[in-house]
C-alpha positions in Angstrom: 0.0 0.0 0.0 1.5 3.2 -0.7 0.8 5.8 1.8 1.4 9.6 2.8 3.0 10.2 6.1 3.6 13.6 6.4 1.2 16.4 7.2 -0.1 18.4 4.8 -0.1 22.5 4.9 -3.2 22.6 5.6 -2.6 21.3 9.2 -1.3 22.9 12.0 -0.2 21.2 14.6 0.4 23.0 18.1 1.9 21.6 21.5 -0.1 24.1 23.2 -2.9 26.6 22.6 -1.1 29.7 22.0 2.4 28.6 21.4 5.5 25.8 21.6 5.7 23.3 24.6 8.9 22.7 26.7 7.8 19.3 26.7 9.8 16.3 24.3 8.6 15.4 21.4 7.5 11.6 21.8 9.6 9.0 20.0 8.6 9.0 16.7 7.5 5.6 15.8 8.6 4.3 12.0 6.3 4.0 9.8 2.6 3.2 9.9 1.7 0.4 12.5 -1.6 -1.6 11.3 -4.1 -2.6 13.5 -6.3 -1.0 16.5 -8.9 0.6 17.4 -9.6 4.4 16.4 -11.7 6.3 18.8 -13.9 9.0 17.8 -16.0 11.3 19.9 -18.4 13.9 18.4 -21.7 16.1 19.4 -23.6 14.8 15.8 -25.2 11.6 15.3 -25.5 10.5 11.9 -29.1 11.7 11.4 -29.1 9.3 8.3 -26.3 6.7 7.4 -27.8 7.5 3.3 -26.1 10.4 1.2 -29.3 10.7 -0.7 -30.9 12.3 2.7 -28.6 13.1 5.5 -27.4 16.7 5.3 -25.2 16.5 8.7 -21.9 17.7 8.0 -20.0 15.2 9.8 -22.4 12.3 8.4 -21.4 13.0 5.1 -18.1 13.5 5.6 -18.5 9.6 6.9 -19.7 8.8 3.9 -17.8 10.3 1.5 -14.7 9.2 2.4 -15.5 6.1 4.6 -17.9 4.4 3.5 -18.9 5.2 0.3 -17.0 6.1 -2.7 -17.9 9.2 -5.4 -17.4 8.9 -9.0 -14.6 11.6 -8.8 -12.7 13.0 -5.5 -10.4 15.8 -5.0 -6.5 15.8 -4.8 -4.9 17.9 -2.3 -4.7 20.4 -4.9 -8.6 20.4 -5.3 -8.1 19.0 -8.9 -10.1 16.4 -10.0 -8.9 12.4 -9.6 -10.0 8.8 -10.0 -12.7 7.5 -7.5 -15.3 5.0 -8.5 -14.9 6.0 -12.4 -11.6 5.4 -13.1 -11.7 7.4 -16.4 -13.7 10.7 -17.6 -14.6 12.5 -20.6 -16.0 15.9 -21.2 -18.1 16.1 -24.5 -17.8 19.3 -25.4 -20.6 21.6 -23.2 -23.1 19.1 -23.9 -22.3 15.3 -22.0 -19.8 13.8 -20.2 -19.3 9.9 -19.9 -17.9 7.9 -17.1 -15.9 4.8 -17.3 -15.8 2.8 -13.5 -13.7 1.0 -12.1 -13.9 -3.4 -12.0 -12.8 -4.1 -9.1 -15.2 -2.1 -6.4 -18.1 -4.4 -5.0 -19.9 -3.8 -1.8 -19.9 -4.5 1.3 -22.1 -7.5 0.6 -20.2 -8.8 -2.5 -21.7 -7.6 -5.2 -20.2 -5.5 -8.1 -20.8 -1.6 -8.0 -22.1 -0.8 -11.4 -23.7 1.8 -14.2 -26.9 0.8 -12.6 -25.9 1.8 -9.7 -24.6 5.3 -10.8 -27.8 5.7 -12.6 -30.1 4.8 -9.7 -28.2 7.3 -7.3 -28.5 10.4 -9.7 -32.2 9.3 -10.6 -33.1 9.5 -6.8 -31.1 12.4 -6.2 -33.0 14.2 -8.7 -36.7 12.6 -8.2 -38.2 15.8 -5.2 -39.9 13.1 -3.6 -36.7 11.8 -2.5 -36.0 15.4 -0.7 -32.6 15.2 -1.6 -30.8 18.2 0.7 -28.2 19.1 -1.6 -30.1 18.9 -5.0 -28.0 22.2 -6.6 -24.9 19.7 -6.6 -26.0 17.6 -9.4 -28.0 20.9 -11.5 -27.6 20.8 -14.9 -27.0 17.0 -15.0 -29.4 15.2 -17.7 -31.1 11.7 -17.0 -28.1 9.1 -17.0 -27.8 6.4 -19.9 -26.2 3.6 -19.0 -24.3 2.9 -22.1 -22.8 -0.6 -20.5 -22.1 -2.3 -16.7 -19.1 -0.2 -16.4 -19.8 2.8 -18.3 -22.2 5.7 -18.0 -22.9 8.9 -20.0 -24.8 11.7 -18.6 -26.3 14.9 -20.7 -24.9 18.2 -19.1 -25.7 22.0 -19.2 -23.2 23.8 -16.7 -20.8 26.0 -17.3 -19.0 23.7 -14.3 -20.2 20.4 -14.4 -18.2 18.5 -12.3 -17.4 20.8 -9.5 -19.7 19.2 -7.6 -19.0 15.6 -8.4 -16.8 14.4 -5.5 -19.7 15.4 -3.1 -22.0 13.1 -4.3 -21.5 9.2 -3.6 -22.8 6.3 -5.2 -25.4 4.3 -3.3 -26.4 0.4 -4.1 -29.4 0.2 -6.2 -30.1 -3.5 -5.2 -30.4 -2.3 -1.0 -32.7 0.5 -1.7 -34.5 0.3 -5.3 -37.2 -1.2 -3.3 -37.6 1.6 -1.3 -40.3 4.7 -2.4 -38.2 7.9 -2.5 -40.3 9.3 -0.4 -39.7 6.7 2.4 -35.7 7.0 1.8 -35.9 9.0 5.2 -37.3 6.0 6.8 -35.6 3.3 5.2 -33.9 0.5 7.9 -30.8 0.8 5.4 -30.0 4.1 6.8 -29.1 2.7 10.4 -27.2 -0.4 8.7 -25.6 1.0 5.4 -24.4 -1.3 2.8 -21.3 0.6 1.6 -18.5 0.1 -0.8 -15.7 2.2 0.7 -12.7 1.5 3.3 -14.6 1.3 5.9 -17.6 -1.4 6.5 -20.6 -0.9 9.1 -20.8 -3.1 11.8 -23.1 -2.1 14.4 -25.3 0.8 15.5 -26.1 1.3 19.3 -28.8 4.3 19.8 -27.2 8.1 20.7 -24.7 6.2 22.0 -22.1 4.7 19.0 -21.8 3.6 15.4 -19.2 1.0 15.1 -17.3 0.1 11.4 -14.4 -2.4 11.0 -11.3 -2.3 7.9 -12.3 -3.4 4.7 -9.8 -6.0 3.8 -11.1 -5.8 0.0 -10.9 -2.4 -0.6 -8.9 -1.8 -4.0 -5.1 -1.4 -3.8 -5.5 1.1 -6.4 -7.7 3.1 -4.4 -5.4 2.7 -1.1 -6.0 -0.8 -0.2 -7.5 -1.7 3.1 -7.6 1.3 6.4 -4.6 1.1 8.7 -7.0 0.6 11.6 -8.9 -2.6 12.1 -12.1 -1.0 13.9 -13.4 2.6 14.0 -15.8 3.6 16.7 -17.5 6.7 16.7 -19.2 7.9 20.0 -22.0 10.2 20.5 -20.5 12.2 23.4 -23.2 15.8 23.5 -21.1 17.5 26.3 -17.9 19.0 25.2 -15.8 18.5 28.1 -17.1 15.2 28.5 -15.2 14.4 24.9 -11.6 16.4 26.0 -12.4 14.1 29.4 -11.8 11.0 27.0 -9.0 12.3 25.7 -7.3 13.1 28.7 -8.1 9.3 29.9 -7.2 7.6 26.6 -10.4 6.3 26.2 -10.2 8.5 22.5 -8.0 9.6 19.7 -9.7 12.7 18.5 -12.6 14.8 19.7 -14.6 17.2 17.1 -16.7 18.4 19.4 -15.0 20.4 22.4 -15.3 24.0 22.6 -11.7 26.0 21.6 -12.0 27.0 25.2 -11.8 23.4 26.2 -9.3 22.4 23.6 -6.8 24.8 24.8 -7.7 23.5 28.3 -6.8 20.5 27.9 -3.8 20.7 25.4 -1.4 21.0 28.0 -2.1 17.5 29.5 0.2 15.5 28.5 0.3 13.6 25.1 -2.6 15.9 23.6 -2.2 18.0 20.8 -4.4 20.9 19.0 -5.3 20.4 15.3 -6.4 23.5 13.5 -8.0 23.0 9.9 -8.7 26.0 7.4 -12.3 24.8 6.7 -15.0 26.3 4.4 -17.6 26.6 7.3 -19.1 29.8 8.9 -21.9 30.8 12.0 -24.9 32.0 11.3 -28.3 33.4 13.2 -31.1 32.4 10.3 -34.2 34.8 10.3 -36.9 34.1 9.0 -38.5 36.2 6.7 -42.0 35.3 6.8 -42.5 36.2 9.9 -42.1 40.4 10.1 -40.9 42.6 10.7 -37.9 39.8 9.6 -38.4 40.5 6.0 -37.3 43.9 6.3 -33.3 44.2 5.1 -33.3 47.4 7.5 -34.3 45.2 10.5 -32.1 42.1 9.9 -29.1 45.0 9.0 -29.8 46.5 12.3 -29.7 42.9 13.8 -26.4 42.4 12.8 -24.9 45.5 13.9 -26.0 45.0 17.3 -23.9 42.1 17.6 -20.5 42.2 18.9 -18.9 39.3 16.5 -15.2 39.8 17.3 -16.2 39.0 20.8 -17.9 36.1 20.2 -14.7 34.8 18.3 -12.6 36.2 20.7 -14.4 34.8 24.0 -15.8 31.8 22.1 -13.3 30.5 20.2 -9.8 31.6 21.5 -9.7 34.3 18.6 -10.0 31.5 16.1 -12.3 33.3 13.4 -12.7 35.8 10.5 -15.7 37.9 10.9 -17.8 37.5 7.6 -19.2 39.8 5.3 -21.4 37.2 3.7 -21.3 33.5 2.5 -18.9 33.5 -0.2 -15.2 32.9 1.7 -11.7 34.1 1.3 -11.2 30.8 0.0 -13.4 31.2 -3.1 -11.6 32.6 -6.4 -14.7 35.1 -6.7 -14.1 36.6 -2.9 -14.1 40.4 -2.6 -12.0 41.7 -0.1 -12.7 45.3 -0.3 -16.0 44.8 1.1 -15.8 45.1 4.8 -18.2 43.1 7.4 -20.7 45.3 9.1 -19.1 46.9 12.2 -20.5 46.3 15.1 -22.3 49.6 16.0 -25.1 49.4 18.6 -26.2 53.2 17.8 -26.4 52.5 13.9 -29.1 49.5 14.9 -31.1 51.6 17.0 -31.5 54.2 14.5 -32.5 51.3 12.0 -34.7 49.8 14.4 -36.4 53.2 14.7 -36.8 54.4 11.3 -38.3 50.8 11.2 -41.2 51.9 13.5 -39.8 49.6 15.9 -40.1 51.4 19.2 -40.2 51.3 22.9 -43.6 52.7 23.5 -44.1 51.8 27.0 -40.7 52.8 28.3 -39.8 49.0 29.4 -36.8 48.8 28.0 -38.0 46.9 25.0 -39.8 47.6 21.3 -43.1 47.1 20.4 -44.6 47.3 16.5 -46.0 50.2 15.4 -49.5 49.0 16.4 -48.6 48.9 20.2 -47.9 45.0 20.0 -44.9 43.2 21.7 -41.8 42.2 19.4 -40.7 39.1 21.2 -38.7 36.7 18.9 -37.3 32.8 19.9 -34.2 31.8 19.1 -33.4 28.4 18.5 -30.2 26.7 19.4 -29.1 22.8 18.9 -29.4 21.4 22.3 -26.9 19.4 24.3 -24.0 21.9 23.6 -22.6 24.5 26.4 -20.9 26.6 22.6 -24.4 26.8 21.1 -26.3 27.6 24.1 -22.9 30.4 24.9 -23.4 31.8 21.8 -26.9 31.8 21.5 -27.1 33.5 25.4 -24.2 36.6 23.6 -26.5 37.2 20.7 -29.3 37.9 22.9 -27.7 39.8 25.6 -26.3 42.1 22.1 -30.3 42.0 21.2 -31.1 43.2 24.5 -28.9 46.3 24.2 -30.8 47.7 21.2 -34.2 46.9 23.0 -34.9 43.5 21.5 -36.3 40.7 23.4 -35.4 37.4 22.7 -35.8 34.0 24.4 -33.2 30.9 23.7 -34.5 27.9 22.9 -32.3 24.9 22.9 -33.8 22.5 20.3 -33.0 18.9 19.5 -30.4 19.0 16.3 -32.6 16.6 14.2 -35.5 18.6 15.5 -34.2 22.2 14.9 -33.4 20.8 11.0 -37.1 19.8 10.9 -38.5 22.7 12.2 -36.3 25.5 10.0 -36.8 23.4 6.8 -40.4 22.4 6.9 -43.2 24.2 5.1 -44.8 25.6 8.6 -40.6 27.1 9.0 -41.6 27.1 13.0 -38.7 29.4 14.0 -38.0 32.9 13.9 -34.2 33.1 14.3 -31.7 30.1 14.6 -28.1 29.6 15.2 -26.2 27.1 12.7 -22.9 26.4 11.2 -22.5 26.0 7.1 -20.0 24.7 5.0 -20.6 26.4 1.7 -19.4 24.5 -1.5 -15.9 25.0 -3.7 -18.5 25.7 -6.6 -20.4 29.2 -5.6 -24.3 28.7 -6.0 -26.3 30.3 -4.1 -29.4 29.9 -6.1 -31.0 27.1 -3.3 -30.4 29.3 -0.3 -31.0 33.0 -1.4 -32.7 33.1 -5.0 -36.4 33.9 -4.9 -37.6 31.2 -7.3 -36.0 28.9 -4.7 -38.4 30.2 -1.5 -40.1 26.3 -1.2 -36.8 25.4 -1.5 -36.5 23.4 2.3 -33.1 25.3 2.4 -34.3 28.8 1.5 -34.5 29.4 5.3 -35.1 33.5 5.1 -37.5 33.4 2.7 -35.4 35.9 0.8 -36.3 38.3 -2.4 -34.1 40.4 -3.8 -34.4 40.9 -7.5 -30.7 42.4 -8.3 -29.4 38.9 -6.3 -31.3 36.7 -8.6 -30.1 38.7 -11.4 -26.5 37.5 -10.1 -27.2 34.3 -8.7 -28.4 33.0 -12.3 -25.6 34.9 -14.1 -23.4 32.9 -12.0 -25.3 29.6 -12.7 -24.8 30.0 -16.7 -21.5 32.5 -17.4 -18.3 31.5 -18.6 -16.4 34.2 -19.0 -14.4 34.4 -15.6 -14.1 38.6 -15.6 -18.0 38.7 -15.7 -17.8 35.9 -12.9 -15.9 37.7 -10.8 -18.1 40.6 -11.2 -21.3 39.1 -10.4 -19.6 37.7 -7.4 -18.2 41.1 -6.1 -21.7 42.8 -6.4 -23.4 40.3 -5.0 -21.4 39.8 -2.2 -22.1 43.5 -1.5 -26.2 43.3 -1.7 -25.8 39.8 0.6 -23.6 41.8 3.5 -25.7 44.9 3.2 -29.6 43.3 3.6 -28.0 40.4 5.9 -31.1 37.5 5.0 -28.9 35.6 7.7 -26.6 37.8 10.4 -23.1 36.3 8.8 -21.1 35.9 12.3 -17.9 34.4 11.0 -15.5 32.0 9.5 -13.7 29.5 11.5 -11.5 26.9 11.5 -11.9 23.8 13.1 -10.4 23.4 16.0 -10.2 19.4 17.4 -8.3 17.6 20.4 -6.3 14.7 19.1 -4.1 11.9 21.5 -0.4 12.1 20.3 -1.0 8.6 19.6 -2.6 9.4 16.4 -0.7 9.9 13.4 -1.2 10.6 9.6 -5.0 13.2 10.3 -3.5 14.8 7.2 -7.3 17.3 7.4 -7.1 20.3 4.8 -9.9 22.3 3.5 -11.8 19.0 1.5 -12.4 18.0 5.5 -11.5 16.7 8.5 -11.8 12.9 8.1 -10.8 13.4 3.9 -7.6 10.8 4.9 -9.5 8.9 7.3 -8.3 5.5 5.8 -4.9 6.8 6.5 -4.9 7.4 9.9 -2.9 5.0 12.0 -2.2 4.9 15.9 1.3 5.0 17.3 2.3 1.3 19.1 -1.4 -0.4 17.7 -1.3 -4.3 17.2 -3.2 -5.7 14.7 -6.2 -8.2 16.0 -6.0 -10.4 13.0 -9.1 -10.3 9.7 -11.9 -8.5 10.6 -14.8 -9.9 10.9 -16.9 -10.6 7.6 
């Protein structure tokens, strides 16, 4: 097997939270050992074990590079490479065909095919099916399966395959029997039939998922993981995850607070990983409920909030206030266009001119007919950052005479609630990873307001104007453009209050080696990871 063993750029790797340790480096073991087992604890549960439902970030991060494989992946220079289709041709602006590989079966032992290809793009694109991520596969034709091993699909994108490596192949004989509109409820997604490194094994209720080596995993796509068993653990209570750390009882914890990370980094053999990611905070508003349609209100929102506080009390400074959704990161960024400030004064003036107004001198506004403005905001549960943050933005609200109660929802809940038709919510916290291709079309474009992501209910007709330029330009100049101005409208009417970018931040025993996590995501090496003095148990179990 031929392996990396050296960390990538991407990764920074600290003795302590805010500098160099005193402390020896360990002895540096020689090589990769094989064998072990490799502890994770996280917040999330995999809502779905299924990448034609779940749109938990860590979940499909499992998938994608765990247990299932997509027909393209990135390198570690984001350009395209083998996955499944071991060949690719662009026809033109008009198709592209696929040629897989021979040797991938699944986890039960049957051959991963054209079929199979077909089945996953068909579901994907059937509504009933609710796929989450629906934009990554726009402007993708229905597939023709020209043989068992080769597929052909009609495009019209200016960027087909951007999204590509997102999107993994599921097995057509495990789930062609299942309606897409029961894929949500289908017993497959709590025992998942996959055909990557990794194999399921077991799954124990909000408390683990367990997966074990898979010894037949091509050669030419890496051959079989270094560890013989993975474990991830549900663990809600960040301290509670650095707590296993600290005890051994873990390798790596995604879920601590940077507070907590930096706490506990100075035990001895821990170590701090920080990962450039693509992910930012938001506070969602919704904008079918008023006055949260008004760009005045949700601009005066944001400017009562003290960001670089929150990054700088929340997450050890870790954090780049945002001006919007579209990243440094992204070829089309802006950086002449400044995040609001934070300027208390500005939002009360808004909120005024808004005929939002403390009328009864207690402390707090009413609408212009003499009613009470009290707002919820919704939080997911079981995690002391969310609840913290949640508890700063509405002691910021409070400032500028807003009232505002925190309510700590359930995280499978809270998705439900913010992406249903009712949209029961007025304002919620949530993190998003926005993709390497910049569409924006599901979560801000007007057309897309049924859209279960278009959250704010937003309208802005300049923004479509842009969002569909985007969709359909190929001249880069013009791209770059569109991107600029509509960075600027998104910052200045604020459908969500962008709080920041940050990096990840995770906990990690010195005993594991080769997390190589860059900005394709944190488990994007996961079947190189190896643990310093492991023993191999012998086959796993079949």
């Amino acid at each position: 097997m031929r392996r990396r063993a050296t960390i990538t750029a991407f990764t920074i790797l600290l003795a302590t939270g805010c500098g160099a340790d005193d402390r020896p480096e360990p002895e540096e073991q020689v090589g990769p050992a094989v064998g072990g087992t490799l502890v994770i604890v996280s917040t999330d549960n995999f809502d779905h074990a299924n990448p034609l439902v779940t749109s938990m970030r860590y979940a499909q991060e499992m998938l994608r590079y765990a247990l299932f494989l997509p027909l393209l992946r990135w390198d570690e220079t984001l350009a395209l490479a083998p996955a499944l289709a071991e060949q690719w041709t662009v026809e033109g602006d008009t198709a592209v065909v696929f040629r897989l590989r021979r040797d991938v079966r699944w986890h039960d032992g049957e051959p991963t095919t054209a079929w199979d290809v077909a089945f996953t793009f068909e579901r994907a694109a059937n509504p009933a099916t609710a796929f989450p991520n629906v934009d990554w596969i726009k402007g993708w034709g229905p597939p023709v399966v020209v043989d068992s091993f080769t597929i052909r699909f009609r495009i019209d994108h200016p960027d087909p395959l951007a999204m590509v490596p997102l999107l993994t192949i599921v097995p057509r004989h495990k789930l062609e029997r299942v309606a897409p509109e029961q894929m949500r409820q289908a017993a497959f997604n709590r025992a998942p039939v996959g055909n990557g490194p990794f194999q399921f094994v077991a799954y124990i209720d909000n408390d683990r998922w367990e997966f074990e080596a898979n010894l037949n995993f091509p050669e030419s796509l890496g051959g079989r993981p270094y560890v013989d068993r993975l474990v991830w653990r549900i663990v809600p209570d960040g301290a509670a995850q650095a707590v296993e750390l600290i005890t051994g009882r873990a390798h790596l914890a995604l879920g601590a607070t940077v507070e907590q990370v930096v706490d506990a980094v100075s035990q001895a053999d821990l170590r701090l990983i920080v990962r450039p990611s693509r992910q930012y905070g938001f506070v969602g508003w919704n904008g079918r409920r008023p006055p949260l349609g008004n760009a005045a209100v949700r601009r005066a929102l944001t400017l009562a909030l003290d960001r670089q506080t929150m990054v700088d009390a929340l997450r050890a400074g870790y954090g780049e206030l945002a001006s919007g959704p579209i990243g440094a990161w992204n070829r089309g960024f802006d950086a002449s266009i400044a995040p609001l400030p934070f300027a208390p004064d500005s939002a009360r003036a808004l909120l005024e001119a808004a005929g939002l107004r403390d009328r009864d001198g207690d402390g707090f506004r009413e609408r212009a007919d003499g009613s009470p403005l009290r707002l919820s905001l919704k939080v997911p549960a079981n995690n002391t950052f969310n609840r913290n943050l949640g508890e700063m933005v509405i002691n910021d609200l409070r400032n500028v005479g807003i009232r505002m109660e925190l309510r700590p929802t359930e995280a499978n809940t809270l998705i439900a609630d913010v992406t249903s038709p009712a949209r029961e919510f007025d304002a919620f916290i949530y993190g998003w990873e926005a993709d390497f291709r910049l569409d924006l079309r599901g979560l801000f474009h007007s057309a897309e307001i049924r859209n279960p992501l278009q959250f704010a209910a937003y309208r802005n007709a300049a923004a479509d104007s842009l969002i569909d330029r985007l969709a359909t330009s190929r001249d880069t100049a013009q791209m770059h453009e569109a991107t600029s101005r509509l960075q600027q409208i998104l910052r200045d009417e604020q459908p969500w209050s962008f709080l920041y970018f940050y990096p990840d931040v995770y906990l990690a025993s010195s005993r594991l080696r080769g997390a190589d996590m860059d900005i394709r995501g944190a488990l994007v090496n996961l079947s190189e990871w190896w643990l310093a003095g492991a023993v191999q148990s012998g086959p796993a179990t079949k």
